[in-house]
C-alpha positions, 0 to 999 in steps of 0.5 A, spaced: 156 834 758 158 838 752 158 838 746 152 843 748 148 848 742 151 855 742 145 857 746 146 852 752 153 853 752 152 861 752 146 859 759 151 854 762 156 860 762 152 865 764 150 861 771 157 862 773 162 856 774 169 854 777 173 853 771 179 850 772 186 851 767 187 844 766 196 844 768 201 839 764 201 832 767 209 830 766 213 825 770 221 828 772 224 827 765 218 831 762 216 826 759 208 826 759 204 822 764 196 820 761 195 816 767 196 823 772 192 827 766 186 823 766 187 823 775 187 831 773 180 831 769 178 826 775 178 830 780 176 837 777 169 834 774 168 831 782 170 837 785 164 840 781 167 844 776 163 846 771 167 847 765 176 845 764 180 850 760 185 846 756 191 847 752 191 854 755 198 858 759 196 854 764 197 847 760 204 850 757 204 853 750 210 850 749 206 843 747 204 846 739 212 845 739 213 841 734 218 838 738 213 835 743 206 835 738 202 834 745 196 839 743 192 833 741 193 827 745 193 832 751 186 835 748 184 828 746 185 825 753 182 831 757 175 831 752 174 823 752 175 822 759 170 828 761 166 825 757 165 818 760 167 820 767 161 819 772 161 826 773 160 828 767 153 827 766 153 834 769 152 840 765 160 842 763 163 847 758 169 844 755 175 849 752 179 849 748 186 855 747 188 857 741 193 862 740 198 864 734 196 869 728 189 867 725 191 862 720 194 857 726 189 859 731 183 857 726 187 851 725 187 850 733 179 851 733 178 847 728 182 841 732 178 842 738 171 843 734 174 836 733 175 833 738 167 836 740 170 842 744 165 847 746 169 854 745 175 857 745 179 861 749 183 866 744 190 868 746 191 875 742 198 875 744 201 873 736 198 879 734 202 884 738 201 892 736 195 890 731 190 896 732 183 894 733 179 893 727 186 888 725 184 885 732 177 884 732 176 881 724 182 876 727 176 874 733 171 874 728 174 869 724 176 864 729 169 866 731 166 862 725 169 855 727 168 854 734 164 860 740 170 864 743 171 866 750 175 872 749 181 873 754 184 879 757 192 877 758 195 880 763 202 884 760 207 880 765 206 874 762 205 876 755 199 879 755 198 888 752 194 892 754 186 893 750 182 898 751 175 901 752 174 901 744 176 894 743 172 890 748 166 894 745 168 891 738 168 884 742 162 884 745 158 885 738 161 879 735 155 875 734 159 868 737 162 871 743 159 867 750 164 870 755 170 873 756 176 871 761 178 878 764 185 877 767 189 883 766 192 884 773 188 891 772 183 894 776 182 899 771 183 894 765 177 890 768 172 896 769 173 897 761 171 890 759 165 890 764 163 898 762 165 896 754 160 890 755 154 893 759 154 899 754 154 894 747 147 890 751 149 884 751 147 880 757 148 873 754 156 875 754 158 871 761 163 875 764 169 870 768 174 871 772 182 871 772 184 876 776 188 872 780 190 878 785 183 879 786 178 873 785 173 873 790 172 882 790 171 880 782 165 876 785 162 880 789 161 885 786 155 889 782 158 894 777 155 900 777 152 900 770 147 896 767 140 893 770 140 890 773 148 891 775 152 887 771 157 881 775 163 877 774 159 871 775 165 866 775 172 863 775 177 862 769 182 860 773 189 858 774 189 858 781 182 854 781 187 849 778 188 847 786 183 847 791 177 846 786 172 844 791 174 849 795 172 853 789 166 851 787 164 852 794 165 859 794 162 860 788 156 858 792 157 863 797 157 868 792 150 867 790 147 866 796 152 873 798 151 871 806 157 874 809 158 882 810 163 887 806 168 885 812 168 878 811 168 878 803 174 883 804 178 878 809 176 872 805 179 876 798 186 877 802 187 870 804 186 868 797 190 873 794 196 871 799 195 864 798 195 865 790 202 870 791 205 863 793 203 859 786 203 864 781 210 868 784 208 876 782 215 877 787 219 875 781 214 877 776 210 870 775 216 867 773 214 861 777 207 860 776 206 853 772 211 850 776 207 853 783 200 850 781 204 844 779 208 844 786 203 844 790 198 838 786 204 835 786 204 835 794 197 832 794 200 826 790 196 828 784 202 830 779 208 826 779 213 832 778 212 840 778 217 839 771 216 844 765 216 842 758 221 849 759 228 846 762 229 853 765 222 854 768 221 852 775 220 854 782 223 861 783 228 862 789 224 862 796 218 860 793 218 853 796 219 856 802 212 859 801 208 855 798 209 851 804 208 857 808 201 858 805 199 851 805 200 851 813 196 857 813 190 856 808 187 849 809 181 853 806 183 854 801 185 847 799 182 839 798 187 835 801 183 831 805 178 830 798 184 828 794 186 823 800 181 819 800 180 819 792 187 820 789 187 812 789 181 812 785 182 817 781 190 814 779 187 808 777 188 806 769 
């Protein structure tokens, strides 16, 4: 269990794990529900998750609002119940999100330094049209405090586009360990894997958030580098559910048992079970409260409620979410957390 020196953080990540992002555990008034927080933690480190993405998008970037002041307790509570859970006893990478200009995103990765967070997941959305020497000095700043995992934004939820040059600048900070790569963009995806496998880092472990595409991200060797560089695991919203499931396929991967046919069946399924959650038919707009519905359905949240009052479900995607959950069992842990919701729910 972390907290882990640099260079075991840098190896554990470099195996490639399932690294849920942690949702928000809030009752129907939008108040905050520790009890169903910690079930959360719970049941991901018993899923066999090798790390847990905390206070990120998928956590609702609304909890630094003062008005809330939930990024402490929320981070708080998720690192001491990894902590002393069980199945923390096994190797798991805790990060922590930081956003805003350098001033508040240092801040933020000093409170997760704190709070012994292993790195952080740096949001560069603050910083808007900055070029990219203005980005990179930003990342090598917040880089002083905590290790950073970089982080690919797609432009739909507030991400921008950064190019070849700027992940080739990323990759030389001396305490990058990992890149999130979740542009939504072929294209986007093979300039950071291209923009690493020319910089000769082999210790900067490339991870998946491309929702639309999660498992062709995994089973594929990109043509540059020797041996040929890999997208060696998930950081992932969508991993927030059917985490076991996750960690399994996973595990599929790296015994790479199946033919171009089934990992191309497989990738469909999981892209259309995720079109349900994450909502691009209304451009995303639904994708906390999708991933909150279904854990909701499994008795694992009390409610899909988001700090937002105006966030929620978009039209019609109830109805889809029901419909991939009758289509996709594979894709779920219904029966796992049946039988240790109980357990998990209890103070």
């Amino acid at each position: 269990m972390p907290t882990a020196p640099h260079q075991t953080l840098r190896q554990h990540l470099g195996e490639g794990h399932a690294i849920p992002a942690m949702p928000l555990a809030l009752n129907a008034d939008r108040s905050w529900s520790p009890r169903h927080q910690r079930a959360l933690v719970r049941y991901y480190l018993e899923a066999g998750a090798g790390g847990l993405a905390v206070g990120v998008h998928t956590t609702q970037f609304e909890i630094r609002s003062p008005e809330h002041g939930l990024l402490a307790p929320v981070l708080e509570l998720c690192a001491e119940e990894a902590r002393r859970h069980p199945a923390g006893s096994r190797p798991c990478a805790l990060v922590a999100g930081a956003c805003g200009d350098t001033a508040q995103a240092r801040r933020e990765a000093e409170l997760a330094r704190s709070l012994g967070y292993d790195a952080v997941l740096l949001s560069l959305t603050a910083l808007g049209d900055a070029d990219d020497g203005a980005l990179a000095e930003h990342c090598r700043r917040v880089g002083e405090v905590l290790p950073l995992v970089g982080f690919y934004l797609q432009p739909a939820i507030g991400g921008r586009t950064y190019g070849y040059r700027f992940w080739r600048t990323f990759a030389e900070i001396e305490n990058a360990a990992a890149i999130k790569i979740a542009p939504f963009d072929r294209y986007a995806t093979l300039d950071v894997v291209r923009a690493v496998a020319d910089s000769g880092r082999r210790d900067l472990a490339l991870y998946t958030g491309n929702d639309d595409n999660i498992v062709h991200d995994l089973v594929t060797p990109f043509p540059w580098g020797e041996p040929p560089l890999r997208i060696v695991g998930g950081l992932l919203g969508q991993w927030a559910v059917g985490t076991r499931r996750a960690a399994e396929l996973l595990e599929t991967v790296k015994a790479g048992d199946r033919s171009a046919a089934e990992w191309a069946s497989l990738n469909a399924r999981l892209t259309d079970f995720n079109a349900a959650l994450f909502d691009p038919a209304h451009r995303f707009a639904g994708c906390i409260a999708g991933i909150q519905e279904m854990l909701r359905l499994d008795g694992l949240l009390p409610s899909r409620a988001c700090l937002d009052p105006a966030a929620g479900l978009s039209p019609g995607q109830a109805d889809e979410i029901e419909r991939v959950r009758r289509a996709y069992p594979e894709w779920q842990d219904t029966e796992f957390i049946l039988e240790n919701r109980d357990r998990w729910l209890a103070d």
